[in-house]
N, C-alpha and C positions, 0 to 999 in steps of 0.2 A: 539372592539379594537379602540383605536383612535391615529394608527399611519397613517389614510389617505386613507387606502387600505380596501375596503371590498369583501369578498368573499364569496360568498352565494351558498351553494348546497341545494337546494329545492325536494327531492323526491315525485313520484306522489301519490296520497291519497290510491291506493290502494298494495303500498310499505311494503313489511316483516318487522317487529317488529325492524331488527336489523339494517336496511339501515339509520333513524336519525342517528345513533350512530357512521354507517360510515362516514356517511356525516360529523359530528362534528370532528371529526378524521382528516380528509383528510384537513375539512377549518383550523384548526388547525396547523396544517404541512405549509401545505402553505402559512400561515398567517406566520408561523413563517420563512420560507425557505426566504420569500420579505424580512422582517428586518433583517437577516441576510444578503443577499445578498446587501442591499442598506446599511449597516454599514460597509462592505468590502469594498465597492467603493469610500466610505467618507476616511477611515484608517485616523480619528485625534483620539486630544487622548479622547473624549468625548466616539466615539466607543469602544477604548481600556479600557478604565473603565468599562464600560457594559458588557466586556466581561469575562473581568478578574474577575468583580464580581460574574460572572455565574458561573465560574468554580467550588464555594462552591454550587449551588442553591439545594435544595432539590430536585428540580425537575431533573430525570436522565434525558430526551431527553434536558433538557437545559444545562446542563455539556457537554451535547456528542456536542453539537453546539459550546459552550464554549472553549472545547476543540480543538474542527478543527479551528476553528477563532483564536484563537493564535499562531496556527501554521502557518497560511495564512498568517497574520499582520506579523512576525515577531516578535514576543514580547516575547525573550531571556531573559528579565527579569525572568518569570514566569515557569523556567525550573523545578525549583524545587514544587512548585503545581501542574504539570505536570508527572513528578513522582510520585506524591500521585495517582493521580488518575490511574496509573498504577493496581489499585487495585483496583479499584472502582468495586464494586459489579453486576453493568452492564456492561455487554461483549462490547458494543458495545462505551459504553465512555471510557474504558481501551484502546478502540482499537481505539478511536482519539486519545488519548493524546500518546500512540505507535510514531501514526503517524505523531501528530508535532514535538512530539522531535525528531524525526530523519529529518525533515525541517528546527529544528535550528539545528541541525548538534551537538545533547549534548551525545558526545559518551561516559561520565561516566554512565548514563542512559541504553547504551547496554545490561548489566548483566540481570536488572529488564525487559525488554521489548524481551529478548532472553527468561525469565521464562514463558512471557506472552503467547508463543507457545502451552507449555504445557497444557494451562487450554483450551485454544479459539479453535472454528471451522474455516473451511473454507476460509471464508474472514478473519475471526482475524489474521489467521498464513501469512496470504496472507499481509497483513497489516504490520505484523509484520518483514516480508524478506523483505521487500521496504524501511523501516526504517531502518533496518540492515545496509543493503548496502549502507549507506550514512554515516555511522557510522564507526571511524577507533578504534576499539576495539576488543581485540585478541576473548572475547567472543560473538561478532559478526559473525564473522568469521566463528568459530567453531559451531553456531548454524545455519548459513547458510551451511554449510555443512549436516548438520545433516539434514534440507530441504530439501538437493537436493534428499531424499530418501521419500517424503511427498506422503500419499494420493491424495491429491489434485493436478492436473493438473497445476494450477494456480500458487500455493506454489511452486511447484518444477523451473516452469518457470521464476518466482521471480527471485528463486534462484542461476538457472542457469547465469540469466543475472548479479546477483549481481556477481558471480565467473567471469564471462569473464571482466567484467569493472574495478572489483576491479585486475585481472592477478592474480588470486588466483589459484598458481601452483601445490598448494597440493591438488585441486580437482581435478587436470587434469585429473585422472587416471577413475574415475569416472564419469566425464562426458564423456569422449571417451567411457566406457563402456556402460552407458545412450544413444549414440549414435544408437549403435546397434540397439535397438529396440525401440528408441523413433519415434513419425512421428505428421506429423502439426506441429500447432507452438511451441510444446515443439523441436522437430527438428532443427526447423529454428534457434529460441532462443540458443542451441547445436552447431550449426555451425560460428554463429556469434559470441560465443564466445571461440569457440575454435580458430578461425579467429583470434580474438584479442589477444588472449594469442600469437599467431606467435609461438606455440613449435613444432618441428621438428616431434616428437613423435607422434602428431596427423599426420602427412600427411599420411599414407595411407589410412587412414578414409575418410578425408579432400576430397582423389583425386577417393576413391569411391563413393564420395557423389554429386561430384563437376557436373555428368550428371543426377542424380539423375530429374527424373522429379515432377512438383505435390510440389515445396516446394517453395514458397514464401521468400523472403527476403527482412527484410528492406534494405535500400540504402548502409546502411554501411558496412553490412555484405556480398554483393556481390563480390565485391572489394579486401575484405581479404580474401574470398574462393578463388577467381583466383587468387589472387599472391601467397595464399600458394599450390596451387595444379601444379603451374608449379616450384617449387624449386625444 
């Protein structure tokens, strides 16, 4: 490489067959993780070139970087290459380019990035309800709903948080009922925003919850469980 930085993993002589090969891997990564990192810190437009041009490269791990750096720089331009790769064959570049457009905030985008649920694991869906939520689009909305009933722990947490920020009142019914028998920070996350929605219709949950020990709260959500459990 001759961007200045080198990174050398040496295994010892009597190392398994496949450890070189980690090693190359890993220098790889990291070699690339630095010039990522130190073209973020520049944002001229010499970086924004570099990256926008990635976003076609043959190489998938260089699209999936491509992808989150435009999301980070801001570069609105590029919404719609962004959508394309909505599709991109690897999970894992579909699932930056998810998650810039929902940082430039390109809620025509919602529809294809609510699909992207359907194909992706774990972090993809997880990915996908954080994008959502920043997204003001009716099918937004509706597929963060459909989350709050998610395998994943993670997904549903997303999701919950996107329903209390966004005051999304036709989950209401659903999260009170998610209450019931949710606990940790899917809990907390269930509190805080039934907290912020302020609906009347939570308080007796609200004021069963409210001595509840064992639940953690961020700052915000504390505040709103005691003004609503003394109404």
């Amino acid at each position: 490489m001759s961007n200045g930085y080198t990174i050398a993993l040496t295994p010892a002589a009597s190392a398994p067959w496949w450890l070189p090969l980690l090693a190359e891997g890993i220098t790889i990564a990291l070699t690339s993780l630095v010039i990522v990192c130190e073209m973020c810190e520049l944002q001229d437009h010499r970086a924004d070139d570099v990256f926008v041009r990635e976003l076609g490269s043959a190489d998938p791990r260089h699209r999936e970087l491509a992808a989150r750096a435009v999301g980070e720089l801001g570069l609105s331009s590029e919404t719609a290459r962004l959508r394309t790769l909505l599709h991109d064959p690897e999970e894992a570049v579909a699932a930056e380019a998810a998650r810039s457009l929902g940082l430039l905030g390109d809620s025509e985008s919602a529809p294809e990035i609510a699909r992207l649920a359907d194909r992706g694991d774990d972090e993809t869906r997880e990915y996908v309800a954080n994008s959502l939520a920043r997204l003001t689009h009716s099918a937004a909305r509706e597929k963060l709903r459909v989350l709050l009933d998610d395998p994943s722990v993670l997904v549903r947490v997303a999701a919950i948080r996107a329903a209390g920020n966004g005051e999304d009142r036709e989950s209401l019914p659903r999260l009170i009922e998610m209450a019931g028998r949710a606990e940790g920070e899917e809990l907390a996350t269930l509190i805080e925003a039934l907290g912020a929605m302020r609906d009347r219709s939570a308080l007796p949950l609200l004021r069963s919850l409210a001595g509840s020990r064992g639940i953690e709260l961020r700052p915000i959500g504390r505040p709103m469980l005691s003004w609503l459990a003394r109404r």
